[in-house]
C-alpha positions as MATLAB code, in Angstrom:
seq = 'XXXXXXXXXXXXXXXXXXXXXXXXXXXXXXXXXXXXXXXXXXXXXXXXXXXXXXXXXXXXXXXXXXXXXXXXXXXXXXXXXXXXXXXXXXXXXXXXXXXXXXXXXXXXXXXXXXX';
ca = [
      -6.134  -43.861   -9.099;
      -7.106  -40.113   -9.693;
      -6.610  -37.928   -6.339;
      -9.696  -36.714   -4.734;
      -9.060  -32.677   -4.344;
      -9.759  -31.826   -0.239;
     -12.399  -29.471    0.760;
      -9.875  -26.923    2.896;
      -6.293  -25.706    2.752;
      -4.697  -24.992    5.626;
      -1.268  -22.933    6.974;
       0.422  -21.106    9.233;
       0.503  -17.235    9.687;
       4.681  -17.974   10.533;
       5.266  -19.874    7.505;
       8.396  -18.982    5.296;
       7.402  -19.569    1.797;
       6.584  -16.246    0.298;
       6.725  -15.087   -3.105;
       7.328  -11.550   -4.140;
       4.215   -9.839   -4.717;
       4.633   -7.979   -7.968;
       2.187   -4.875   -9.363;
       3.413   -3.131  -12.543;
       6.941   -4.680  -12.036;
       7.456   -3.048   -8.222;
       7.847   -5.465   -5.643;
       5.505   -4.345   -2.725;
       5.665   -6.974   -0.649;
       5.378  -10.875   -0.585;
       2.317  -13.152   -1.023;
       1.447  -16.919    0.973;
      -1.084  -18.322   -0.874;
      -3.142  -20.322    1.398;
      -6.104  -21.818   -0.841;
      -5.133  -23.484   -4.259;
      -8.197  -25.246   -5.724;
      -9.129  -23.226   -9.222;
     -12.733  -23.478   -8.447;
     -12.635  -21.903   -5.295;
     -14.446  -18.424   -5.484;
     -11.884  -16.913   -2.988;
      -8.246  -16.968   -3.179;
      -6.686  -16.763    0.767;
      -3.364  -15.811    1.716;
      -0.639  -14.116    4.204;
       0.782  -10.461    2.842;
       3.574   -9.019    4.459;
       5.943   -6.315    3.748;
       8.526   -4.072    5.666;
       7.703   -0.109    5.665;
       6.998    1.460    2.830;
       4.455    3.336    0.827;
       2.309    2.226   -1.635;
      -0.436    3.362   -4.385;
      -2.975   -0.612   -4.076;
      -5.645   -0.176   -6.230;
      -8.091   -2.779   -4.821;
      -8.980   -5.384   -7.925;
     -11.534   -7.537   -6.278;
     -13.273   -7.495   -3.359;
     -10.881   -7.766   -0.097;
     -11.086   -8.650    3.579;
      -8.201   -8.804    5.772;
      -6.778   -9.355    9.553;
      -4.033   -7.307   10.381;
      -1.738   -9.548   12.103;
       1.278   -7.916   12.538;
       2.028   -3.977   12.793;
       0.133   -1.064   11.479;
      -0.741    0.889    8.259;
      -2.225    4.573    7.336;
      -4.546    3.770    4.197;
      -5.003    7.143    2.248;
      -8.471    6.617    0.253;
      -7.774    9.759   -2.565;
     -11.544    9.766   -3.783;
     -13.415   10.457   -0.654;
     -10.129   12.088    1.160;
     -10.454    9.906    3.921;
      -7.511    8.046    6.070;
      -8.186    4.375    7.769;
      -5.887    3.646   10.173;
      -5.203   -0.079   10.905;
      -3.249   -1.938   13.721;
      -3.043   -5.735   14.973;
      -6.329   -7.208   15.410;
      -8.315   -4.847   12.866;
     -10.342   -6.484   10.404;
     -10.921   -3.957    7.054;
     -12.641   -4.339    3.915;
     -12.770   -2.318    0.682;
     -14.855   -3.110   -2.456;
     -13.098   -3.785   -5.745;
     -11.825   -0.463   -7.687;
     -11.642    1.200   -3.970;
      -8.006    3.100   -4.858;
      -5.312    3.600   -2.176;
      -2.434    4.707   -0.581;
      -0.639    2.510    1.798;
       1.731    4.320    4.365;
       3.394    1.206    6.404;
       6.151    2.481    8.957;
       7.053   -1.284   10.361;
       6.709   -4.732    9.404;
       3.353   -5.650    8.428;
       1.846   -8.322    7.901;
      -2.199   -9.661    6.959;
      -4.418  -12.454    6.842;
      -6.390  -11.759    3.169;
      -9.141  -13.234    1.474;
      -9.717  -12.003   -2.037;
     -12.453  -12.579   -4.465;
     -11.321  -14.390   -7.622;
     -12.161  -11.825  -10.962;
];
C-alpha cells in the first residue's frame, strides 16, 4: 500500500539533529530542516551557530525569526547595517549580499524559497 505524503511537517525549535551547514567548504553554522516534501515551494528550517562572522550571500528569497541571540548584518551595496535580536522578523530578496557579525549563540526560524 503506497504511503500517502502529509500536508505539514512539524518540529521543535530545541531539537538536536543538526547538520553542518556548509558554503564553499566553511562550516558556518548548522541547518534543521523542518519541511521535506520535494514539491513544496519553500524549504523551512532552524539555523544556529555560535559567534562568528560571516560573508551570506542570500540565494533565494528568505524570511526568518530570530529566536535566540543577536546579529549585526553588514549589507556592502547600499552601506547599510540591520541589527537583529530575539523576536525580530527580517527578510532580504535573493542576491541581497551580506555580512553577518554574530557575537553569541544564535539561532533562527527560516523559510527559504526553493531555486
Amino acid at each position: 500500500m503506497a504511503t500517502v505524503p502529509k500536508p505539514y511537517a512539524l518540529d521543535h525549535r530545541d531539537a538536536l539533529e543538526y547538520e553542518p551547514d556548509i558554503i564553499d567548504g566553511v562550516q558556518v553554522g548548522e541547518f534543521r530542516q523542518v519541511s521535506t516534501a520535494a514539491e513544496n515551494a519553500l524549504e523551512a528550517g532552524l539555523w544556529r551557530s555560535d559567534p562568528s562572522t560571516e560573508d551570506y550571500v542570500f540565494e533565494v528569497d528568505e524570511v526568518f525569526l530570530v529566536l535566540e541571540g543577536s546579529v549585526e548584518i553588514d549589507l556592502p551595496d547600499t552601506g547599510e547595517t540591520v541589527s537583529m535580536r530575539t523576536g525580530d522578523i527580517g527578510y532580504f530578496d535573493a542576491g541581497t549580499r551580506s555580512v553577518w557579525r554574530i557575537s553569541e549563540p544564535f539561532k533562527k526560524f527560516v523559510v527559504l524559497a526553493k531555486a
